[in-house]
N, C-alpha and C positions, 0 to 999 in steps of 0.2 A: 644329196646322195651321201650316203658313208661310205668310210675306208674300209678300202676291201681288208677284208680277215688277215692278219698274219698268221704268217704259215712256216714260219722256220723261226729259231731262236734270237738268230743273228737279228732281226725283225723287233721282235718281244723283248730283247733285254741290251738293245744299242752294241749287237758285237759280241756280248759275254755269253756264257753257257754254265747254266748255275749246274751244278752238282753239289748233292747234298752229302755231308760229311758225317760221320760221327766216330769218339776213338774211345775207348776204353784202355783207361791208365791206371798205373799202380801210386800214382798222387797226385798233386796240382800244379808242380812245378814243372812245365815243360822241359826243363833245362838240365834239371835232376830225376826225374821219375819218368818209369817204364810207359813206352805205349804198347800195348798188350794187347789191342783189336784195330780195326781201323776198315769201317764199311762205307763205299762210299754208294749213293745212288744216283742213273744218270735219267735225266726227264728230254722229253720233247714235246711239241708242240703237235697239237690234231688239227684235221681239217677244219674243224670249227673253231680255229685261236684258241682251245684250252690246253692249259701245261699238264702235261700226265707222266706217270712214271713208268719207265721202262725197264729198265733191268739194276740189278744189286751185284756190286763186285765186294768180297769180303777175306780179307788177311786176318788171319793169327799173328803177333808177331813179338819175337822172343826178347828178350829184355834184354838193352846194350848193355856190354860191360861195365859195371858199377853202379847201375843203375838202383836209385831207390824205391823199394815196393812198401806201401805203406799199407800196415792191415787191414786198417780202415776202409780203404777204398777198394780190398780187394775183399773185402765183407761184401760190400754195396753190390760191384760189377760180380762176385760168386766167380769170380778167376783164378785157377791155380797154376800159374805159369809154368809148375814141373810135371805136370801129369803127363805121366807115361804115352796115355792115349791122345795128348793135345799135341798136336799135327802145326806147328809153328814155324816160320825164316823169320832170317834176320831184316831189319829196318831197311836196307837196300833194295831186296828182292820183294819186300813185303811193296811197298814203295812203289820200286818198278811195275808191277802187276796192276797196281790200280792206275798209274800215269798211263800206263800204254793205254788201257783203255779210255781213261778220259781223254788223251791226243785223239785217240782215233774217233770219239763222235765229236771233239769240237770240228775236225777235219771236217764228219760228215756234214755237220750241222750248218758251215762256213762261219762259224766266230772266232773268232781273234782271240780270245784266251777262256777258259775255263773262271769260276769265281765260287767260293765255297759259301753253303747255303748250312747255318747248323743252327743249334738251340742253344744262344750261348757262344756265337761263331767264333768267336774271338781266345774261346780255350780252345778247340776243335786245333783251330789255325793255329795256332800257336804250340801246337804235338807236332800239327802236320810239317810245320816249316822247321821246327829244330830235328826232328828226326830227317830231314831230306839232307840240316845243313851237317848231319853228324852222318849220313852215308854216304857224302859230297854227292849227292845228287846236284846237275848244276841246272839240267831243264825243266825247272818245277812248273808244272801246268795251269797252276793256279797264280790269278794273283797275291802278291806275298803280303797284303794288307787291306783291300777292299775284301767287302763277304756281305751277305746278306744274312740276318739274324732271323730267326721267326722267332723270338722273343719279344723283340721292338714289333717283326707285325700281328702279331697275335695280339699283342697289350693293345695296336690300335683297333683292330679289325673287332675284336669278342673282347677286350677287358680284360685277359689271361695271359701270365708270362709263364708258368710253370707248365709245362709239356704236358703234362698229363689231362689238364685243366684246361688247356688252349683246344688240344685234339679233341676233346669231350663236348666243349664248347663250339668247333667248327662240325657236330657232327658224325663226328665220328668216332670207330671203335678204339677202346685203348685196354688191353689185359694186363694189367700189373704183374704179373705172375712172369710173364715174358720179358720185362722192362730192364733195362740195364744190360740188357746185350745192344751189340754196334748194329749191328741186321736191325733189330725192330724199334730200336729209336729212331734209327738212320732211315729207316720206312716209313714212318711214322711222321717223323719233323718232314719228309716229303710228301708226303700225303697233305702235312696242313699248310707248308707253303704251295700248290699245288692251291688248295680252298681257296687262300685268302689272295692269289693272283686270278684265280678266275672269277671268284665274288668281284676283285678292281676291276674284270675286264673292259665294262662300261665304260670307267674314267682312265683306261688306255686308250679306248677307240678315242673318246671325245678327243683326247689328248694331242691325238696323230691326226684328227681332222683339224685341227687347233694349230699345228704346226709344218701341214701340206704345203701350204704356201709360200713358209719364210723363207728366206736363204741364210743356213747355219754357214756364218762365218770365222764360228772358233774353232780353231784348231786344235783345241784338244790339250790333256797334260798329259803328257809322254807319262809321269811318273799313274795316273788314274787310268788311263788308255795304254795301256804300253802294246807297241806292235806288234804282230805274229813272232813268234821265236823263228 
């Protein structure tokens, strides 16, 4: 007999709750340059064990003081951080707005921490956590160093690390025209994590009838599992 379907995330991903990230910066330097967007999207689980996406939370967010905006990159993202009409906060409230929400469906969902899902995660994570640690935000909802990359799973799942070319190759739509805003990457990189977890579904179930019967005796690393806040 197989295991029954999972049905909630806590299930699917051992406790975590992937939210997918994406930030639009005025450079590469976390430490020194602007985060200037920051979309995050939040997935659940269907009746039938597949991960789907659910809704998109999306900041503006104004450049900390000092911060460096490098042309280059605001060629690329088409950002003008002064335009009269761009509707931006500060790194704090920008922040604030996407945590409450991801608190509140890790709450619904029953997982113990949030864990960000990007293309690339490790620049994503790395806006996300120095902008939290320069608002002193202290309850960051994600873990501050685990993430999952759809880089590494697309290079295995299709052959494809570059976003454009993974999406294209899992099937589905990509408009370049759109690209480089945080909404449609950030929709986008979840949509094809989203593919290539339902393409594994098989080798989850087998997975969970494979380890129905053990008895897990490890406890776990506080610093990889760390406990509900």
């Amino acid at each position: 007999m197989n295991a029954a379907v999972p049905v909630t995330m806590r299930e699917r991903f051992r406790g975590f709750l992937p939210v997918v990230v994406d930030v639009e910066t005025g450079g590469f330097n976390a430490a020194t340059d602007a985060l200037l967007e920051i979309a995050a999207v939040l997935l659940a689980v269907d009746a039938q064990g597949r991960v789907v996406r659910v809704m998109t939370v999306r900041e503006h967010v104004q450049p900390f003081e000092g911060a460096r905006l490098d042309p280059a990159s605001l060629a690329v993202n088409g950002i003008d951080p002064w335009h009269p009409l761009r509707i931006a906060t500060n790194e704090a409230d920008a922040l604030g707005t996407i945590f409450k929400e991801v608190r509140r469906v890790t709450r619904e969902q029953e997982c113990t921490r949030a864990i960000l899902v990007g293309h690339n995660a490790s620049f994503d994570l790395g806006f996300l956590n120095a902008a939290a640690a320069r608002a002193g935000i202290r309850r960051n909802p994600f873990h501050p160093f685990s993430c999952f990359d759809t880089a590494t799973l697309a290079g295995v799942a299709y052959g494809q690390t570059v976003l454009s070319r993974a999406v294209l190759a899992a099937g589905l739509e990509w408009n370049s025209q759109d690209a480089h805003s945080a909404v449609y990457d950030a929709e986008r990189t979840a949509d094809l994590f989203c593919a290539v977890c339902n393409q594994f579904q098989p080798l989850f179930e087998a997975a969970t009838r494979r380890l129905r019967d053990t008895v897990d005796d490890d406890p776990g690393n506080p610093m990889l599992e760390p406990a509900p806040e």
